[in-house]
VORO-334658 format. One line per 10 residues: number of its first residue (from 0); for each residue x, y, z of C-alpha. Coordinates in pm, 1 decimal. Each point is the difference from the previous one (the first is absolute). Layout:
% residues N
NUM> X:Y:Z; ...
***
This chain:
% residues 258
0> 13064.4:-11133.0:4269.4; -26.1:-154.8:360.6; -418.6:-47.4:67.8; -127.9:187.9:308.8; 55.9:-199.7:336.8; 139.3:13.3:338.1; 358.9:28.4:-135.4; -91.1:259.7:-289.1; 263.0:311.0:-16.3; -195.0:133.1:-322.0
10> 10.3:390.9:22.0; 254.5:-10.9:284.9; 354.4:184.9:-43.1; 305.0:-227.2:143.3; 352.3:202.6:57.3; 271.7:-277.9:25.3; 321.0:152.1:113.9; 318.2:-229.5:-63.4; -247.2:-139.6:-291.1; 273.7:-55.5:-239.1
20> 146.7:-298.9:245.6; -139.3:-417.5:-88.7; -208.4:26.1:319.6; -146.6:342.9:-15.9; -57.6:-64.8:-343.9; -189.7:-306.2:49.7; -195.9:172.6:246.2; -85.2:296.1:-257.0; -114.7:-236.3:-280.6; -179.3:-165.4:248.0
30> -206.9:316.0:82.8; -52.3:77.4:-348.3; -154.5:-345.5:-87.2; -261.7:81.2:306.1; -91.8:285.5:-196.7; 220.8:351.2:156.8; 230.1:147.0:-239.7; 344.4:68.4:164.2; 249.8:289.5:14.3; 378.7:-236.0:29.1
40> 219.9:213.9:167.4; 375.1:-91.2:-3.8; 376.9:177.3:16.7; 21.9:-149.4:-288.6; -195.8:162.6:-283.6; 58.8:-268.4:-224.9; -125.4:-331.7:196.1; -324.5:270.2:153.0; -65.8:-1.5:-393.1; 42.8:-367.3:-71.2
50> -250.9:-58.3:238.7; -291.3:246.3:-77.4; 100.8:-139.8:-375.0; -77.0:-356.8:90.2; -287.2:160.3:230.2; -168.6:177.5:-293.0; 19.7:-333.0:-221.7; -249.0:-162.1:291.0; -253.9:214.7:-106.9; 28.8:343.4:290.0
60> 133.2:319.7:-22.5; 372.7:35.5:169.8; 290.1:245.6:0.9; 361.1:-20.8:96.8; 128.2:262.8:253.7; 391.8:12.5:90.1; -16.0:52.7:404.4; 285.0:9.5:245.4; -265.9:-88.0:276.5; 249.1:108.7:232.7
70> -85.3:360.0:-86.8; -275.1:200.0:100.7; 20.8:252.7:-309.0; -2.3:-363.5:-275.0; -298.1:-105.3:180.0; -193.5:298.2:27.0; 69.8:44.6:-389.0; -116.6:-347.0:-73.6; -296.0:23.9:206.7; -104.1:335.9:-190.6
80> 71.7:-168.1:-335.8; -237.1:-379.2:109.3; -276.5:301.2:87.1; 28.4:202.7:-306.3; 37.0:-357.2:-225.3; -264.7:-195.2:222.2; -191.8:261.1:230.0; -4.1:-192.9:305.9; 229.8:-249.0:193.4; -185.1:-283.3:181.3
90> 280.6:-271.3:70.1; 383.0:31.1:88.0; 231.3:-259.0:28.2; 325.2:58.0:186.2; 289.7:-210.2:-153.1; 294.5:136.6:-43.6; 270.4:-197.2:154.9; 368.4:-61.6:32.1; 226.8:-269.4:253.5; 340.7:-76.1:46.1
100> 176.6:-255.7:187.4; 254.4:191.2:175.4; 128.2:-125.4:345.2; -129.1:226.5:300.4; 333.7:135.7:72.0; 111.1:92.2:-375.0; -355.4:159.8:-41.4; 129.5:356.3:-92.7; -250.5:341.4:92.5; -11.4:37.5:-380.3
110> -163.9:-349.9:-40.6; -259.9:-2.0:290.0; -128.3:356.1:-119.9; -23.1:-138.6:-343.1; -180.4:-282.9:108.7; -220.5:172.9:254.0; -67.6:250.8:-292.4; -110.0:-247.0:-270.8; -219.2:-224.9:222.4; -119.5:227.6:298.3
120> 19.2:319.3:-121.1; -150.4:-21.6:-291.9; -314.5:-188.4:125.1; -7.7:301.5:245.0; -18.9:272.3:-267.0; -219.7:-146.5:-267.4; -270.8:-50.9:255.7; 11.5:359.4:106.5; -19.8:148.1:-341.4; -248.4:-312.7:-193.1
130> -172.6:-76.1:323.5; -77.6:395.4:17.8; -100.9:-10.2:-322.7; -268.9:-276.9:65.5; -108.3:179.0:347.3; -74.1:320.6:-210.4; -157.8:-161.6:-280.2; -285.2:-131.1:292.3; -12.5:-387.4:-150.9; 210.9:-175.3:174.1
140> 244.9:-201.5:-120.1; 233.2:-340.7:76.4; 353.0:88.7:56.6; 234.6:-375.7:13.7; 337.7:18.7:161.7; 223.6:-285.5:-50.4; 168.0:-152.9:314.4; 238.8:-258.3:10.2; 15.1:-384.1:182.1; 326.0:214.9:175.5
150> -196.0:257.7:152.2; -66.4:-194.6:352.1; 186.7:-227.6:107.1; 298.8:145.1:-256.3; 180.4:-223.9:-205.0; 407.9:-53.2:20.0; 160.0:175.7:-250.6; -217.1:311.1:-112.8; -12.5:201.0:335.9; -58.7:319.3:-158.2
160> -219.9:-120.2:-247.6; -233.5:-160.2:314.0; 31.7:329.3:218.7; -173.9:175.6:-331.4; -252.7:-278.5:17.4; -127.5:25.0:333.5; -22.0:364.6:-74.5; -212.2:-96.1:-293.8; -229.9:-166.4:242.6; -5.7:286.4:235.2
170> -99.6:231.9:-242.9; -272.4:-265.3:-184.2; -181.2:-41.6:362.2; 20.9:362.1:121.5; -111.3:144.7:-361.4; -294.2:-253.7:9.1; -136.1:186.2:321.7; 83.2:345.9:-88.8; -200.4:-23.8:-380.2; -308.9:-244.3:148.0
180> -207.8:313.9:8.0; 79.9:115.2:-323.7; -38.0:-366.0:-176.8; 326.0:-39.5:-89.2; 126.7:-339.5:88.6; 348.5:-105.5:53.6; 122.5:-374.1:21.4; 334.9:-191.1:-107.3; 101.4:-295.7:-166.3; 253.4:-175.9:154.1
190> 218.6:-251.4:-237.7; 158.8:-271.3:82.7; 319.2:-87.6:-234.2; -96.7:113.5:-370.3; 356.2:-23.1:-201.7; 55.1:374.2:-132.8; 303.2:229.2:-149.2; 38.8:106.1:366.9; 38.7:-304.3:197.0; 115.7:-270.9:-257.2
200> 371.0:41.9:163.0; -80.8:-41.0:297.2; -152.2:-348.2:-86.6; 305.6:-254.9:80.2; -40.9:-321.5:-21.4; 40.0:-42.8:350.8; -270.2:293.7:40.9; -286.3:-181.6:-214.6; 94.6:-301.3:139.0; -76.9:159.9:403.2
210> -354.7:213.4:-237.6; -143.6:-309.6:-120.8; 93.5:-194.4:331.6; -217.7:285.0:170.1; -251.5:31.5:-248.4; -328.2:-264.1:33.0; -65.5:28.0:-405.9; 373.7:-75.1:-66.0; 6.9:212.8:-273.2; 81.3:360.0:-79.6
220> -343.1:225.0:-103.7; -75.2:145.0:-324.0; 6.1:320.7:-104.2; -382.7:-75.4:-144.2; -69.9:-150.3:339.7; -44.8:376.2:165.9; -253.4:97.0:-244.2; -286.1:-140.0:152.3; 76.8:191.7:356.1; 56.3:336.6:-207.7
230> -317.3:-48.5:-131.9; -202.3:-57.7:300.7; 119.9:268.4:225.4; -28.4:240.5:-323.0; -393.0:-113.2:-46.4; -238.7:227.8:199.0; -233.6:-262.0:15.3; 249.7:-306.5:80.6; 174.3:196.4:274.0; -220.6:281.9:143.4
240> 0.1:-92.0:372.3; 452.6:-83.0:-50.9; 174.9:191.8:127.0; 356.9:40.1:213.7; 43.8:-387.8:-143.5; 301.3:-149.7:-101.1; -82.2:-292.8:-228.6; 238.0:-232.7:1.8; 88.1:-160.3:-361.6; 310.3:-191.3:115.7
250> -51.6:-401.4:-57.5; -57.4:-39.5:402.7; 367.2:137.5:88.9; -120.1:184.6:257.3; -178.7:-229.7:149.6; 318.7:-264.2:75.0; 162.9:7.3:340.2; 170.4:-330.5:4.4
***
């Protein structure tokens, strides 16, 4: 059990939506060795319950919930099953995510909503039904939205992908006013180039050569290396005067110009 401190999570609740994912996960198991126990919340039932199963083996309570975060009706239902498991939701973590690679002008109206869906609409509609859930509960919470080293100035390649990005941003620094009174604070994390399922094909040779050339640590991050950022913006005590922030976790790429 983590000892009390300025990074302790004991008695909080984390939600991690897209949970069952390397870099969501990482983030979850992260929060539960502060202390919180975690709700992993997935479309897929069977990696949400992997992960509260390798959760519950660090010592905290977890459960596995199969979400289509896209939906309003899946994350109302998982929100009412976190409250009747757990009683109270303190942290969420927005990470559900999908890319492609498709040129701009072969970028079909099917793709862009499905993009737009995964990474922007989602983030949209879990804060309005778990950041509701924290405003009516009266204790405040940390709600983490995870932005992207695309969303400003975009990268080649994934336009959709940095359109839903930006939108990520808009909706981190416009929540983070609108809950202040209610002590609900909202930042993001923004990665720099983590290798997951959903971008691995898009990394050419000739595109990790032009990453690392544009990247100060010359290296790609670690999936363990966003743990310590969840962590602090989850903490009450770390991060009670952050919010509207976007912490940057990205090796110094956006920092580069020439």
């Amino acid at each position: 059990m983590p000892e009390n401190g300025l990074f302790s999570l004991n008695g909080r609740v984390a939600v991690v939506i897209g949970g069952g994912g390397v870099l969501a996960g990482g983030m979850a198991s992260g929060l539960a060795k502060a202390g919180a126990d975690i709700a992993i919340l997935d479309v897929s039932l069977e990696n949400a319950e992997s992960r509260a199963k390798s959760i519950r083996m660090l010592g905290r309570e977890a459960i596995g919930v199969r979400c289509d975060a896209t939906s309003r009706k899946d994350l109302e239902q998982a929100c009412e099953a976190v409250l009747e498991r757990f009683g109270h939701v303190d942290i969420l973590v927005n990470a559900a995510g999908v890319n492609s690679g498709t040129p701009f002008f072969e970028i079909s109206e099917e793709e862009w909503q499905r993009i737009l869906d995964i990474d922007l609409k989602s983030v949209f509609l879990a804060c309005q039904v778990f950041g509701k859930a924290m405003v009516d509960a009266g204790h405040g919470g940390s709600i983490i939205n995870i932005s992207s080293a695309s969303s400003g100035p975009p990268l080649s390649k994934v336009f959709t992908y940095s359109v839903a990005k930006a939108g990520v941003n808009q909706i981190t620094q416009f929540l983070a006013r609108e809950l202040a009174p209610n002590h609900v604070r909202v930042n993001a994390i923004l990665p720099g180039f983590f290798p997951a399922e959903q971008n691995r094909k898009l990394l050419t040779d000739e595109r990790v050569n032009s990453i690392m050339n544009h990247t100060p640590m010359h290296r790609f991050g670690e999936s363990c290396e966003l743990v310590g950022a969840a962590v602090y913006l989850a903490s009450e005590e770390a991060s009670s005067f952050v919010t509207g922030s976007i912490l940057k976790v990205d090796g110094g790429f956006t920092s580069m110009t020439i």
